[in-house]
C-alpha positions as CSV (number, residue, x, y, z in Angstrom):
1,X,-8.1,-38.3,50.4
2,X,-11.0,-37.2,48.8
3,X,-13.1,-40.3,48.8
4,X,-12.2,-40.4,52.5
5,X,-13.6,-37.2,52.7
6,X,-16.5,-37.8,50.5
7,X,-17.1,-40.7,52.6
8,X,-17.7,-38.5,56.1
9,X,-19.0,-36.1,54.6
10,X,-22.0,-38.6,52.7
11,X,-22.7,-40.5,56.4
12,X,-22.5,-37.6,58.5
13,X,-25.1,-35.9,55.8
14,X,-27.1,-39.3,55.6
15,X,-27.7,-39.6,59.2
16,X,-28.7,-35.9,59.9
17,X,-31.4,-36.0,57.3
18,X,-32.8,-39.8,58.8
19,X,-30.9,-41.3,61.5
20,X,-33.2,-39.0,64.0
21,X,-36.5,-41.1,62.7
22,X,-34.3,-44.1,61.2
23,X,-33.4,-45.3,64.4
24,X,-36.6,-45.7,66.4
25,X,-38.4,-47.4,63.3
26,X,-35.6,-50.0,62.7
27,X,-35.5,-50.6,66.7
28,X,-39.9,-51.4,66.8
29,X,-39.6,-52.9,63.3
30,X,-36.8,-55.4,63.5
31,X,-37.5,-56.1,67.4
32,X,-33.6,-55.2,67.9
33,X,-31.9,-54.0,70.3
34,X,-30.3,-50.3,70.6
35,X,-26.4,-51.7,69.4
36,X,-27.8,-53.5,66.4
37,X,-30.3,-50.6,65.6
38,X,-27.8,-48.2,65.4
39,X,-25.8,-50.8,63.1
40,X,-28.9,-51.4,60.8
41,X,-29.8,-47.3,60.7
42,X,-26.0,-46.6,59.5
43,X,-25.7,-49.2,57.3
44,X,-29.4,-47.8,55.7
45,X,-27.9,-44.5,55.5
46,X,-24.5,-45.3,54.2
47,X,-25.9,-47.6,51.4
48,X,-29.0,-45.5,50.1
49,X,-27.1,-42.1,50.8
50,X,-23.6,-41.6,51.6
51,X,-22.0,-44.3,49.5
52,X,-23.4,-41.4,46.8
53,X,-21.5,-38.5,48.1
54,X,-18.5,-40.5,48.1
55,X,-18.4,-41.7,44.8
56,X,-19.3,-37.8,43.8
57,X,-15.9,-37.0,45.7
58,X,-14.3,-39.6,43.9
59,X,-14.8,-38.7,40.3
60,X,-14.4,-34.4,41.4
61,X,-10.8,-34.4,40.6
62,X,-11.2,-36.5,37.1
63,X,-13.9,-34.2,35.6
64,X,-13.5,-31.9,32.4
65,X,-13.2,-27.8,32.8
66,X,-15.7,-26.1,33.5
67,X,-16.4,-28.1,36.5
68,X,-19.1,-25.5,37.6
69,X,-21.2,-27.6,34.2
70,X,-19.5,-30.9,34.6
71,X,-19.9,-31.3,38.8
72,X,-24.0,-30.6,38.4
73,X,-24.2,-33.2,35.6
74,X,-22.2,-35.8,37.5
75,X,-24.6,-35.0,40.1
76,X,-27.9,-35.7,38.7
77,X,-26.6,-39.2,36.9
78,X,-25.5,-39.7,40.4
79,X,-28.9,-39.8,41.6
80,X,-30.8,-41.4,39.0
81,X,-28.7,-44.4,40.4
82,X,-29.6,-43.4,44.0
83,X,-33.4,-43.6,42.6
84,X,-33.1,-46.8,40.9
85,X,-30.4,-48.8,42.9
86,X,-31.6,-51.7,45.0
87,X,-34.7,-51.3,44.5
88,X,-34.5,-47.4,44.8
89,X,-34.2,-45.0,47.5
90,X,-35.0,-40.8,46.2
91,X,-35.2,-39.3,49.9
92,X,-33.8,-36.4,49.8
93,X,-32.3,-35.3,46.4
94,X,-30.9,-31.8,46.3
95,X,-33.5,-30.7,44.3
96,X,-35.9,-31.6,47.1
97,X,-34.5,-28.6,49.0
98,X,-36.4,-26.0,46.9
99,X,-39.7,-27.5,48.0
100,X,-40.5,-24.3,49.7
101,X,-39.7,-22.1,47.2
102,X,-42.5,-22.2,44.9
103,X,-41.4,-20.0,42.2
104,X,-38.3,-21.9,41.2
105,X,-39.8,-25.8,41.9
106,X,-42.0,-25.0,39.3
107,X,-39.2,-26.3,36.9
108,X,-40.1,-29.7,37.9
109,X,-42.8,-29.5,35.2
110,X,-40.4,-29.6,32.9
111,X,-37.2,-31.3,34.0
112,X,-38.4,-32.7,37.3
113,X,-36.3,-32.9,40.4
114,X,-33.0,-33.3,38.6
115,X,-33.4,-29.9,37.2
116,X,-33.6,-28.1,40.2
117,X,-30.5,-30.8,41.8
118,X,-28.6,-29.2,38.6
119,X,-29.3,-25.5,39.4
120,X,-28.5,-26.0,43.3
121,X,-25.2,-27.4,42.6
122,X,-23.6,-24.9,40.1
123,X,-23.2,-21.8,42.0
124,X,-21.5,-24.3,44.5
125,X,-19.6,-26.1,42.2
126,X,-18.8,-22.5,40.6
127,X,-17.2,-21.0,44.0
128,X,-14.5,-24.4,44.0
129,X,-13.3,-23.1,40.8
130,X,-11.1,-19.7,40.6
131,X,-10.6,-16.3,39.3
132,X,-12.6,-15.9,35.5
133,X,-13.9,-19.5,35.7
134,X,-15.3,-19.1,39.2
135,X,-17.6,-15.7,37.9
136,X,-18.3,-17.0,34.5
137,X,-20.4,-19.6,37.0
138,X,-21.5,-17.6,39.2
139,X,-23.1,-15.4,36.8
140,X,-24.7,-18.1,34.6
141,X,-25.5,-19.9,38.0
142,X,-27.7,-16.6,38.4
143,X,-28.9,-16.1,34.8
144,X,-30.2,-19.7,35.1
145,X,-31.9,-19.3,38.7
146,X,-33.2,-16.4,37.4
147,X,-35.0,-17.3,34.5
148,X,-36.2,-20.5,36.3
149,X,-37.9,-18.1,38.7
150,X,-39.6,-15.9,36.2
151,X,-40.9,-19.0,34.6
152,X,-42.2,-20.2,37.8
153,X,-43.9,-17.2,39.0
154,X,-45.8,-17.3,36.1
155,X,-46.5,-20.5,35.9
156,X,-48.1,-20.0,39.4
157,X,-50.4,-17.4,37.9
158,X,-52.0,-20.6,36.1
159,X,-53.3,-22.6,38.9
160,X,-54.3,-20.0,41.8
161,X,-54.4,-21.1,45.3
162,X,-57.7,-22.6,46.7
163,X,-59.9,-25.3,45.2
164,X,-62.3,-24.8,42.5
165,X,-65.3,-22.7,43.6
166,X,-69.0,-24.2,43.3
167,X,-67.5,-27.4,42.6
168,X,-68.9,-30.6,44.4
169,X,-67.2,-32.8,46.5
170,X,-65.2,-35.4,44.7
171,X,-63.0,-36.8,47.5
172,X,-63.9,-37.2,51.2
173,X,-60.5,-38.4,53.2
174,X,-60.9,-40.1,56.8
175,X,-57.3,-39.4,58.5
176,X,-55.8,-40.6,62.0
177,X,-57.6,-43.2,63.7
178,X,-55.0,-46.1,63.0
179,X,-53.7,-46.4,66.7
180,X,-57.6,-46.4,68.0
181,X,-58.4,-49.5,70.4
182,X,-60.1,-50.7,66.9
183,X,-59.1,-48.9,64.1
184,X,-62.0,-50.1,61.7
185,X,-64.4,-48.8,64.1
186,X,-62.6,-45.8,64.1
187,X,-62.9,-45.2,60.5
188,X,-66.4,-46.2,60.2
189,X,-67.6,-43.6,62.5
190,X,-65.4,-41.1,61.1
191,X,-67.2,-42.2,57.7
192,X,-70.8,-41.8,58.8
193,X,-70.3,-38.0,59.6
194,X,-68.6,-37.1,56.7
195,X,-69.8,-35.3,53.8
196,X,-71.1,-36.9,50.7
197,X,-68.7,-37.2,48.4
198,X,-68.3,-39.4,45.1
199,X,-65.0,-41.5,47.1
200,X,-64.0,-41.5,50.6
201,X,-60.6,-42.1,51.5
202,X,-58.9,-44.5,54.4
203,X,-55.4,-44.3,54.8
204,X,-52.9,-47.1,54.2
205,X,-53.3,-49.9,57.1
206,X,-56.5,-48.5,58.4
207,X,-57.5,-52.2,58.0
208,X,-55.0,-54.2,60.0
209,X,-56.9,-57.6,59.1
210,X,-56.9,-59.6,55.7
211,X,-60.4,-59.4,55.0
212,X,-60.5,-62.3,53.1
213,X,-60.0,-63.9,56.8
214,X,-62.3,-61.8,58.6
215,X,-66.0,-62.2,57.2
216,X,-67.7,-59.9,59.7
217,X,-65.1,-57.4,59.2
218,X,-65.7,-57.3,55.6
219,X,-69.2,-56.9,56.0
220,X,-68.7,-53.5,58.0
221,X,-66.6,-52.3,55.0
222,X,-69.0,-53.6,52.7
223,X,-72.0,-52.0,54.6
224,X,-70.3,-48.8,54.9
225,X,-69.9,-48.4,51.0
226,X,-73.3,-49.4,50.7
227,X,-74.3,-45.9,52.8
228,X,-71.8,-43.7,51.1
229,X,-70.9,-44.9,48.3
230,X,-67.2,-45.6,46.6
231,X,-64.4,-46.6,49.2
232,X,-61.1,-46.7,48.7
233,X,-59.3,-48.6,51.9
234,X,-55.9,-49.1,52.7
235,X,-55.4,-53.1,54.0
236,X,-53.0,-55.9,53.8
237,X,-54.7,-58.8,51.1
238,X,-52.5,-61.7,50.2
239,X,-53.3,-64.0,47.1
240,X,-53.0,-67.9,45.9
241,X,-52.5,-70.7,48.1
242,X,-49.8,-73.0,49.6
243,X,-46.1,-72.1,48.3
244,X,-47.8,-69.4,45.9
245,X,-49.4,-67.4,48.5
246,X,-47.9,-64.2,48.2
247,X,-49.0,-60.9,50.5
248,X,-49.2,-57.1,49.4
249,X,-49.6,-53.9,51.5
250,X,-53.2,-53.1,49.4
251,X,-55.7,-50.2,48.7
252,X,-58.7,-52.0,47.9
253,X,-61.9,-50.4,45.6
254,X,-65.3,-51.0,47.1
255,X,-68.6,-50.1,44.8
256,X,-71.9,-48.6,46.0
257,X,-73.1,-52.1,46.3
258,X,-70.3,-53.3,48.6
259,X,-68.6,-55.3,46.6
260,X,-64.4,-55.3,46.5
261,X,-64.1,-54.4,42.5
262,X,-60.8,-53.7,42.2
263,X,-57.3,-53.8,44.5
264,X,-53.9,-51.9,43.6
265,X,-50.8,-53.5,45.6
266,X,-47.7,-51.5,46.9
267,X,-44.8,-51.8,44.2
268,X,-42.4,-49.8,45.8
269,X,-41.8,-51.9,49.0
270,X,-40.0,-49.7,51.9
271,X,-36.1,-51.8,53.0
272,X,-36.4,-53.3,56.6
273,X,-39.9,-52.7,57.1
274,X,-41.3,-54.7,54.1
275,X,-38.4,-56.0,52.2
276,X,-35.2,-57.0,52.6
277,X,-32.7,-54.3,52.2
278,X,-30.8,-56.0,49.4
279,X,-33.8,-57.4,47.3
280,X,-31.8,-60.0,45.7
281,X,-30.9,-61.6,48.8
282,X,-33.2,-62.4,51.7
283,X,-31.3,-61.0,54.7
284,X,-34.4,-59.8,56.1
285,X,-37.5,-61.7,55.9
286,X,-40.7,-59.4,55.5
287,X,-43.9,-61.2,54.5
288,X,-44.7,-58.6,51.4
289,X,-44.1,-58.9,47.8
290,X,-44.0,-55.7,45.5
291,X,-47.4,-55.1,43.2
292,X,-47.1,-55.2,39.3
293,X,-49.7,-53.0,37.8
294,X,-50.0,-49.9,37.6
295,X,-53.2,-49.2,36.6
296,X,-55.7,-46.6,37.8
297,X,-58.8,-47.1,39.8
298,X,-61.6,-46.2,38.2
299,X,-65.5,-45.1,40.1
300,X,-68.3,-44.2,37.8
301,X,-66.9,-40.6,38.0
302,X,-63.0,-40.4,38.8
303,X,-60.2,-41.9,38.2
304,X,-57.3,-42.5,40.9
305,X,-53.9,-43.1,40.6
306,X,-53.3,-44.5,44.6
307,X,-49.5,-44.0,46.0
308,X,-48.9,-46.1,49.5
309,X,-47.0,-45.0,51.6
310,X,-43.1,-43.6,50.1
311,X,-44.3,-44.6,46.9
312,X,-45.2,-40.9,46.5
313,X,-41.6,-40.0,46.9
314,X,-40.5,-41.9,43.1
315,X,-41.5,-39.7,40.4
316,X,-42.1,-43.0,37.9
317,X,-45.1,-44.3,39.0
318,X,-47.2,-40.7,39.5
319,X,-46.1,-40.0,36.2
320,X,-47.6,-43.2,34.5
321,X,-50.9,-42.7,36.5
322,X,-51.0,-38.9,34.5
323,X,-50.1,-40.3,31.2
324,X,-53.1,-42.6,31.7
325,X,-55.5,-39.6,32.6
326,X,-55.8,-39.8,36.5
327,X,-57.9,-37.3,37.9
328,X,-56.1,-37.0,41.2
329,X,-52.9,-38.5,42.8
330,X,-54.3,-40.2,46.6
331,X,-51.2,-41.1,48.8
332,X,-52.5,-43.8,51.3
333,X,-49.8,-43.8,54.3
334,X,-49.4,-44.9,57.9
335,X,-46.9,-42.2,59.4
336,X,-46.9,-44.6,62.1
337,X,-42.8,-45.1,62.2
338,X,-41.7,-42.0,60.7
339,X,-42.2,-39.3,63.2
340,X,-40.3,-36.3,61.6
341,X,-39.8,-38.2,58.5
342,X,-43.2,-37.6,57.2
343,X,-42.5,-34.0,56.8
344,X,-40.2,-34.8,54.7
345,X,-42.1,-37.7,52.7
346,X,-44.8,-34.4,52.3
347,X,-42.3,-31.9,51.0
348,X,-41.0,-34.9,48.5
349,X,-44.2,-35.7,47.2
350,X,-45.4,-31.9,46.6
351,X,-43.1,-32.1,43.5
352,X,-45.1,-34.9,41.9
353,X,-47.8,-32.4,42.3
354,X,-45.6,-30.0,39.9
355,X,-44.6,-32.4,37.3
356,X,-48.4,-33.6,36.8
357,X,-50.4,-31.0,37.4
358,X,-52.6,-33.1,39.7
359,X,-54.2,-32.8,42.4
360,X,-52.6,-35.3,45.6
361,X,-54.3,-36.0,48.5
362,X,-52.6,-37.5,51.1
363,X,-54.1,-39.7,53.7
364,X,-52.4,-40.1,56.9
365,X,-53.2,-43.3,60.1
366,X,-51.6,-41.0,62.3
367,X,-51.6,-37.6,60.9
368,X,-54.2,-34.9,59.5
369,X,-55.7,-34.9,56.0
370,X,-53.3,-32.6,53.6
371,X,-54.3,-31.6,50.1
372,X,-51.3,-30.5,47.9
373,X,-52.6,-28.4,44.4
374,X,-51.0,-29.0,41.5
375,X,-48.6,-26.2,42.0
376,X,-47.4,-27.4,45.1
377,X,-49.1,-25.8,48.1
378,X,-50.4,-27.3,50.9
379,X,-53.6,-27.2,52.9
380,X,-55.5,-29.5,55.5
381,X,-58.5,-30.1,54.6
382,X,-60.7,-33.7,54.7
383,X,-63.0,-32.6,51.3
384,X,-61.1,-32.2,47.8
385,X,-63.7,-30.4,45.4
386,X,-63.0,-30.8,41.9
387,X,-65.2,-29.4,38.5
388,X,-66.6,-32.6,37.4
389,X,-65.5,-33.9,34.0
390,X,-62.5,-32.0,34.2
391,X,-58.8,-33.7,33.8
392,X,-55.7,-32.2,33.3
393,X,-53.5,-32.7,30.5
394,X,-49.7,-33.5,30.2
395,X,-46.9,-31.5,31.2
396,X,-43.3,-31.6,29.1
397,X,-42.2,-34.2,32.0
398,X,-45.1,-36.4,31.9
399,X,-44.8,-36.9,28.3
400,X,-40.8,-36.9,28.2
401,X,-39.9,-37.9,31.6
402,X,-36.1,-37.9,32.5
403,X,-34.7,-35.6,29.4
404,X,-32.8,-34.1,32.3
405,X,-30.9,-36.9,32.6
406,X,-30.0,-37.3,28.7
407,X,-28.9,-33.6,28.7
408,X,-27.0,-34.2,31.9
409,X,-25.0,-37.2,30.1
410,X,-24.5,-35.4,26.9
411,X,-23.3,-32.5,28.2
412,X,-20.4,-34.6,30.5
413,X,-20.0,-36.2,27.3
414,X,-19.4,-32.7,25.1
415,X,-16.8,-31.8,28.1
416,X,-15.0,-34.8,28.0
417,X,-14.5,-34.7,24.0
418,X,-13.8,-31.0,24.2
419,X,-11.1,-31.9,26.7
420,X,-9.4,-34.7,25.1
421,X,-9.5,-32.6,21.3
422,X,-7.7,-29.5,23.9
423,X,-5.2,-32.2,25.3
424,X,-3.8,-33.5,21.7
425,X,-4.4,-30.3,20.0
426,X,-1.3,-29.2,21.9
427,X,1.0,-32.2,21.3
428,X,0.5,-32.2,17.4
429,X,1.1,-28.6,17.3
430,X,4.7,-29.2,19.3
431,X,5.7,-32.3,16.9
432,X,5.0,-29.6,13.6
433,X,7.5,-27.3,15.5
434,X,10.2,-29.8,16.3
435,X,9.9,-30.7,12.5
436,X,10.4,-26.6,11.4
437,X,13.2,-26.7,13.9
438,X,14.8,-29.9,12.3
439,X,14.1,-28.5,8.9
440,X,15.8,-25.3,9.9
């Protein structure tokens, strides 16, 4: 009963937070038509969200007292697997709720995401429980919310809203011209009108050619970081030849003096769309292959940790780019198939904001220019000015990463002692009284 419950509950949850977006960018992707759409979207939900609820519903009834401290930590191990499973899908953790309330996502600095899943469950997991047990949760549900705010709040006192005054351009972002006639025309005009700026910014596919291919192309691109300076463009590259060729979703690196000096390739490929959904079998052929490195992208002056696309969605790969000194976090994205969903991709990726104290910059194909500060807010705005030479340092999360997840499994695992010691505690002390009587 329960799993059949959790399982309802985890599809009917899965496809109102997707299916509304899902659908339409499965039916243009695949070429499908509305029957085997609406197959693929629910399958997509069921696998990378619901199947989750239902195994939470599964395990409910087995876990140690108090559940209101056992049902959070299930929870958050729960996700982890949702974040690393087949390849990986974190769209729309619980935690991910509190994006709007500043004061309390601040946590994410320390714990990340999972912290803030933990503190949304217990009060809920405290009001299944009954009589003593159900206040005892409630109240340290509170206490816990509570200091978690306070902490926040001040935290937000740290880094005040608005960008750093008198400082220079650093980063000049051209948004929204990927469904022009011709895009890279688009973008080149954009670029001649902007302000100067040590990078500008093109959003992920604002290319739709392989450059490599396309010799007059790369000479527009070329001559256009030869007038302004460092480039950073989102376009597909592929490399070797014959049965080694192999394809990436790119952000490519131009230098003052045209040249392409550096690439960084998508790692975190999206199902359907770019990978098969299963990526040990090839149900669905899609032409990319996932990146390796990781590394930053250096200009004479900054250094930029690129996100494409969802990537800004996994806290792993942000965090890397801050333990290796990024200056600022630049999410290179389309938007072209997500309609609604890139709201929510935006209110996901203000928390990697919060856990590295970075600057992100988002730039959308289809959408404006957003600039998210390091303590989560948002603002549109094409210019990011930075003080030059500054870098911020690492937070508790950066440094630790998922310590959330480790106190999550120890504390199941205290529970789960506490209750088997509880359970033969009992017995031993019958067998000493059946002995007395026997005695007697």
């Amino acid at each position: 009963m329960r799993l059949g419950l959790g399982a309802v509950t985890g599809i009917v949850w899965s496809l109102g937070l997707v299916g509304f977006w899902l659908y339409p960018a499965v039916e243009e992707h695949l070429a499908t038509g509305p029957l085997a759409a609406a197959a693929l979207t629910i399958a997509a939900a069921w696998t990378y969200g619901g199947a989750y609820l239902a195994a939470f519903a599964l395990v409910y009834g087995w876990l140690p007292s108090p559940r209101w401290l056992a049902a959070p930590a299930v929870w958050v191990l729960l996700e982890q697997v949702r974040i690393r499973a087949l390849g990986g899908a974190p769209w729309g953790l619980l935690g991910h709720t509190q994006h709007g309330f500043l004061p309390l996502a601040q946590l994410a600095e320390l714990t990340g995401v999972e912290g803030l899943s933990f503190l949304v469950l217990m009060p809920a997991a405290a009001l299944a429980e009954r009589g003593t047990m159900r206040r005892t949760g409630l109240a340290v549900a509170a206490v816990l919310a509570v200091s978690a705010s306070g902490f926040g709040a001040l935290r937000l006192r740290a880094f005040p809203p608005g960008q750093a005054p008198g400082a220079t351009p650093r980063v000049a972002v051209i948004s929204g011209h990927n469904l022009a006639g011709d895009p890279l025309a688009a973008y080149l005009e954009a670029t001649a009108s902007a302000p100067a700026s040590a990078l500008t910014v093109w959003p992920e596919a604002a290319v739709p050619t392989y450059l490599a291919e396309d010799p007059v192309a790369r000479e527009r691109v070329a001559r256009a970081a030869r007038a302004r300076g460092w480039l950073l463009v989102g376009a597909p590259r592929h490399s070797g030849r014959g049965d080694a060729q192999r394809y990436f979703n790119s952000a490519l690196l131009f230098d003052p003096e045209g040249r392409l000096v550096a690439a960084y390739d998508k790692q975190r490929l999206v199902p359907f769309a770019e990978r098969s959904p299963l990526p040990a079998l090839g149900i669905v052929a899609r032409p990319f292959s996932p990146g390796t490195t990781d590394a930053p992208l250096a200009t004479d002056r900054l250094r930029v940790g690129p996100l494409i696309c969802w990537e800004a969605v996994f806290p792993d790969l942000a965090r890397r780019y801050a333990r290796q000194g990024v200056d600022v976090l630049v999410n290179l994205t389309s938007d072209r198939d997500l309609g609604a969903g890139a709201e929510q991709q935006l209110a996901f990726s203000r928390f990697r904001t919060i856990e590295t104290r970075r600057w992100l910059v988002r730039a959308s194909g289809t959408g404006p220019t957003l600039l998210v500060d390091p303590a989560g807010r948002i603002r549109r705005d094409e210019t990011l000015r930075l003080p030059s030479g500054v870098s911020a340092g690492t937070t508790f999360y950066v440094r630790y990463g998922e310590t959330m997840t480790w106190l999550a499994a120890t504390l199941l695992g205290v529970l789960f002692l506490r209750r088997t010691a509880n359970d033969s505690a009992p017995s031993g002390a019958n067998a000493a009284s059946r002995s007395n009587s026997i005695a007697s």
